[in-house]
N, C-alpha and C positions, 0 to 999 in steps of 0.2 A: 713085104711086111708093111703092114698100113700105120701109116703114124699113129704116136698116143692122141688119144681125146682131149682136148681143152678143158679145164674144169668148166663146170657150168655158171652162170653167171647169178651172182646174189638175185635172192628173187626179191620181190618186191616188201613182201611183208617184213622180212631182215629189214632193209633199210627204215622200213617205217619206225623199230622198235629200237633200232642206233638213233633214229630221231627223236623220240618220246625220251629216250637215257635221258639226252643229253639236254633235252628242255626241260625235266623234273630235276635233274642234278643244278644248271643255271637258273631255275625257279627257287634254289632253296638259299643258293647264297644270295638272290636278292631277294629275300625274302622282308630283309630289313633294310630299309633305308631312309635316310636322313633328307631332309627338302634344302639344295641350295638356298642360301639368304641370298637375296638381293643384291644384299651389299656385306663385302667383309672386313671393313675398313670404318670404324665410329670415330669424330672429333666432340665432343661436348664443353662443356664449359664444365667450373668449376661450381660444385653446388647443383647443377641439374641431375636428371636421372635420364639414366640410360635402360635399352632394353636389348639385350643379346639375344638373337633369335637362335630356334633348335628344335624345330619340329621334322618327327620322322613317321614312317609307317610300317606296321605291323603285320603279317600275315600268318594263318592258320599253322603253318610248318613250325614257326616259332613256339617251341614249348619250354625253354628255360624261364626262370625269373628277372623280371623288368630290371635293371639298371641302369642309373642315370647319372654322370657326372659333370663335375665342371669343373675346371683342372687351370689353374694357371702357374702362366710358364715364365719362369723368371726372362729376363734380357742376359743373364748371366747362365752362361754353359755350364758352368763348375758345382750352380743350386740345382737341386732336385726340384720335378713340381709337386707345387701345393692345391692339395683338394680343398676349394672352398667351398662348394656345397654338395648333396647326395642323395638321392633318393633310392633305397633300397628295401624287400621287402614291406613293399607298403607304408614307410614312414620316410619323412623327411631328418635329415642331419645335415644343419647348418653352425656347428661350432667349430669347426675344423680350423678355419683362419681367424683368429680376433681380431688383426685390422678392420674384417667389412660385418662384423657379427653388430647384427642389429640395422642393417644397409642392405642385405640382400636378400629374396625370394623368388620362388617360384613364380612366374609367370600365370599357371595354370594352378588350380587349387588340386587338381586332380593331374599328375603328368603324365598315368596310365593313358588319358585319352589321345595322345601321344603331340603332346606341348611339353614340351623343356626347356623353354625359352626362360632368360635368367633375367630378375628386373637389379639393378643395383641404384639405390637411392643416395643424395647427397653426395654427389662426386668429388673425388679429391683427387689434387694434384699425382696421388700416390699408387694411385688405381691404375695409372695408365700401364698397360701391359696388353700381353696375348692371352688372350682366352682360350680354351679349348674344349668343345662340352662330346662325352663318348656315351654313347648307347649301346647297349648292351641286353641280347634278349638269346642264348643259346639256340640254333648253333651259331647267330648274325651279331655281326659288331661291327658299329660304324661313327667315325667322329666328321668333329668341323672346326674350323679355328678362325680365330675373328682378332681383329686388332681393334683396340681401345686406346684412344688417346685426348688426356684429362686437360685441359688449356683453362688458364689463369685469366679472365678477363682483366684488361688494364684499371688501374685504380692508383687513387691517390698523384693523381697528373700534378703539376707542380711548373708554373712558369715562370721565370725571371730577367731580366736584362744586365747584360753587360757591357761595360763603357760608359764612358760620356754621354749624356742626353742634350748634347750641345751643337748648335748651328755646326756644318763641315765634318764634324766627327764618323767614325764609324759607330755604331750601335747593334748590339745583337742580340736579339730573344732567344731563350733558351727554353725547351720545355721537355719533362722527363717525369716515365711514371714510374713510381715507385716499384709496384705491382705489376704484371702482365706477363702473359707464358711470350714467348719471341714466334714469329716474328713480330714485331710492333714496328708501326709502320706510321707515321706521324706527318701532319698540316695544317700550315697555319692560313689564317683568314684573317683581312679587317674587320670587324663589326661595325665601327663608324663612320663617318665621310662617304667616303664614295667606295666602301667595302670593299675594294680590290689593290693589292698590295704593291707598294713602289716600284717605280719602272725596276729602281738602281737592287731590287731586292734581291738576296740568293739563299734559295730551298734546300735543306739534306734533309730529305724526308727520313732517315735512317738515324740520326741524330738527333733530330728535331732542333736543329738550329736554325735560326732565316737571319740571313745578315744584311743592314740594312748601311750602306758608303754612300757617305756624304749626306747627312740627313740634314732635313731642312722643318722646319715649323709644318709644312705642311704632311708630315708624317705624322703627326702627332693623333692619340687615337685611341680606341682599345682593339686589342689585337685578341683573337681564339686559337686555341690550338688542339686539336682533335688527335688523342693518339688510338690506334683500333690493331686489332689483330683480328682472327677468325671467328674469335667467339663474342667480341664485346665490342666495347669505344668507351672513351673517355676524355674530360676537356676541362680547359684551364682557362683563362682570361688575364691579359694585365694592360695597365694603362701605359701608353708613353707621351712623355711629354719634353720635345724640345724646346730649349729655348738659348737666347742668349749668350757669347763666353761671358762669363765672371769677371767680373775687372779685377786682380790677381794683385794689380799695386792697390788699388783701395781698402781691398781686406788686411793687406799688410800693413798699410799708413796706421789702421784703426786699431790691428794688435798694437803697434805701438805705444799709440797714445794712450789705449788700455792699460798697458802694463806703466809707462809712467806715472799714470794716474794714479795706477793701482800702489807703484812705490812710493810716492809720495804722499797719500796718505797714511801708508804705515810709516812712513818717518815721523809725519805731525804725530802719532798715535804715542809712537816710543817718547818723544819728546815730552809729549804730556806727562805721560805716566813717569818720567826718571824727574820732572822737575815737581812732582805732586811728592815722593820718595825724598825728595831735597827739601823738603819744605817741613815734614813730617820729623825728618829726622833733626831738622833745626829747634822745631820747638823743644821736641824731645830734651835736648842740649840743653834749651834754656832754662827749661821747667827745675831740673836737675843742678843748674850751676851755682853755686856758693858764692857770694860778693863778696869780695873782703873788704872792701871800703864801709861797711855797714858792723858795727860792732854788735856784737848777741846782749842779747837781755841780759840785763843783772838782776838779782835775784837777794832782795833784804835780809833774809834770815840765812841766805847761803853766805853771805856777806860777813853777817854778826860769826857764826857757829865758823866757819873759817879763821877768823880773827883768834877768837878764843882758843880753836882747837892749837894753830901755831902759839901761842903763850902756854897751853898745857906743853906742849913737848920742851918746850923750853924749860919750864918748871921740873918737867921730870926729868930733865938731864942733870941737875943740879947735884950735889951730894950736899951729903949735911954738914961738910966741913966748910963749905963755899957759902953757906945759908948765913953764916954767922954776919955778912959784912954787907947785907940787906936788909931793909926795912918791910915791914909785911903791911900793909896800907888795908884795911876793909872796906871793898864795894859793897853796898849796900842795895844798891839796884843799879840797872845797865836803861841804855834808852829803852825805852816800851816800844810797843807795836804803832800804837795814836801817833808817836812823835812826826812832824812834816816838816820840812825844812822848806824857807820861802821860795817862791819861783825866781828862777835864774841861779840857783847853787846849785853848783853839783853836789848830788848826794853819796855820800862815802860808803856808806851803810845800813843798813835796816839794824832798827832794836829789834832783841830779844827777850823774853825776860830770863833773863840767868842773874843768878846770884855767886860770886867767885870772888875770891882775894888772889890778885895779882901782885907779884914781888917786883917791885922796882929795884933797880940797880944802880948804881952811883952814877953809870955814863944816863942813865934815864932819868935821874933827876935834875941831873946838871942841865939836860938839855930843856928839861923842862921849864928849870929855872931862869932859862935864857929866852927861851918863846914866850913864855906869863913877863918877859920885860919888853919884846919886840913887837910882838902880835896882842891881836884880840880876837876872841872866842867869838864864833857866828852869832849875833844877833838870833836871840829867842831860843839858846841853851843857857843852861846855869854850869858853872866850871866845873863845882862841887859833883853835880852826874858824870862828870867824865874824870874827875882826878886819876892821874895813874894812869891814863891811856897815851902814848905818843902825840906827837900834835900834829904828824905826819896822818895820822888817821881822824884826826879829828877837825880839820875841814880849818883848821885857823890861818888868818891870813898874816902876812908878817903888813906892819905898819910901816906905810912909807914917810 
């Protein structure tokens, strides 16, 4: 029995046509593809413009329509990504994100010619992220992803010293920016003398501290301090100046004297002022005080009309059963006003002119009768004008 035949072996034109499958089948998935960038990795500064690259190629197989995106990808796993630009059927859409709306475009005016590279203008801190841009042209699709990262150039530098700026002392420059993405990285320089910094000096360029032990006049200076990161620099300057310790008792002897100075003459000040107050209130006193050693004016016709008014009460207390054992005597005039009496007499009274009948009484005539024997009537009165008046009021002097 003769064994079976071997199949025959593939002929050649088979294998040719398993060749052609398989190189139109991998002609059509790459039929599109994307051109590595260079680089996938951007640092910028803060305010410049960046440009994301994203050009691919297109071949005949491709018969879907063009799309183009650009995709970024939060740092955060839990946020969805967000489209911020598109180009689909022939027009551009770039509202998607309002952070970068009015900051980003196309690269190419046309991105059919197969440029999708993204320009993003004015950079901000905010921007840094992963980009991602996908191409799309049925039945091929292919992306790229690019890291963006936004750095703060240093600003607002700011140098200072601390310590004593005194012979022996330690002293330490200080310098710090306000602004600046990290790492910030900082050094100081002399600018004047001999521009290069104290034996005894010590650097943290991380801090920006330089500390300078044991400082002596010859330190003295102005000093720079340069702070930079990747994307910038920035610098400060400040002067130092040592000198001398303080004589610490002289400052003190001078407060002294200062302030007793200063106390004494607010004593003279108060003194003034309470003895100008004492003086003020003294006249005040005086102005106001009553002498009683000084008797008040008298007054002629207060004199007369008092006299008489005492005789009218007198008069009216009388009843008419009393009247009968009096004589009724008629004045006919009273002194006048002209009357003077010589100098050196006390004057008793001023005349009035009143005209009255006064009732004498028996003890008033009697005494009367006894003064007209004792005494004399003042020179340059007539008796007859005063008859009837007491001699107690009329100025008579008894005869010695």
């Amino acid at each position: 029995m003769e064994p079976p035949l071997a199949p025959p072996p593939p002929s050649l034109a088979v294998l040719l046509l398993l060749a052609l499958a398989l190189l139109g089948s991998a002609g059509l998935t790459r039929s599109l593809s994307i051109t590595p960038a260079d680089q996938s990795m951007f640092e910028k500064a803060e305010g410049e413009k960046v440009t994301l690259p994203c050009t691919f190629v297109l071949s005949d197989e491709d018969e879907g329509p063009l799309d183009i995106e650009w995709v970024l990808i939060p740092t955060d796993n839990q946020k969805k990504e967000q489209i911020i630009i598109m180009y689909a059927v022939d027009r551009i859409y770039n509202h998607y994100y309002a952070a970068m709306t009015g900051r980003m475009q196309f690269t190419s005016a046309d991105p059919r010619s197969g440029d999708g590279s993204l320009d993003i203008l004015n950079l901000k801190s905010s921007d840094t992220g992963t980009y991602q841009c996908k191409v799309k042209k049925a039945p091929g699709v292919q992306s790229q992803k690019i890291q963006l990262t936004v750095l703060v150039k240093p600003a607002r530098t700011k140098c200072s010293i601390e310590g004593s700026q005194e012979i022996g002392k330690d002293v330490t420059l200080k310098c710090a920016s306000q602004e600046g993405s990290p790492l910030l990285s900082y050094d100081w320089r002399r600018v004047s003398g001999t521009q290069e910094l104290p034996a005894t000096s010590t650097l943290n360029r991380n801090t920006g501290e330089l500390l300078l032990k044991n400082a002596s006049q010859e330190y003295s200076g102005v000093y720079s301090c340069v702070a930079s990161n990747r994307v910038g620099v920035d610098e400060c300057s400040i002067e130092l100046n040592v000198t001398p310790p303080i004589n610490t008792a002289g400052i003190i002897a001078g407060a002294i004297v200062g302030t007793l100075l200063g106390l004494s003459l607010l004593a003279f000040l108060v003194f003034c002022c309470c003895k100008k107050h004492r003086e003020k209130k003294y006249e005040k006193e005086v102005h106001h005080d009553i002498r009683e050693d000084v008797p008040p004016p008298k007054s002629r016709s207060s004199t007369a009309r008092s006299y008489i008014g005492s005789n009218r009460s007198s008069l009216g207390s009388m009843s008419p059963s009393n009247m009968e054992g009096y004589t009724k005597t008629p004045y006919s005039q009273v002194p006048s006003e002209d009357f003077e009496r010589t100098s050196g007499q006390n004057q008793t009274f001023a005349s009035s002119k009143v005209s009255l009948f006064v009732a004498k009484t028996p003890a008033m005539a009697q005494e009367e009768q006894q003064v007209g024997q004792n005494s004399e009537v003042v020179p340059g009165t007539h008796p007859s004008r005063f008859a009837g008046f007491p001699a107690s009021l009329l100025g008579l002097r008894h005869r010695r």
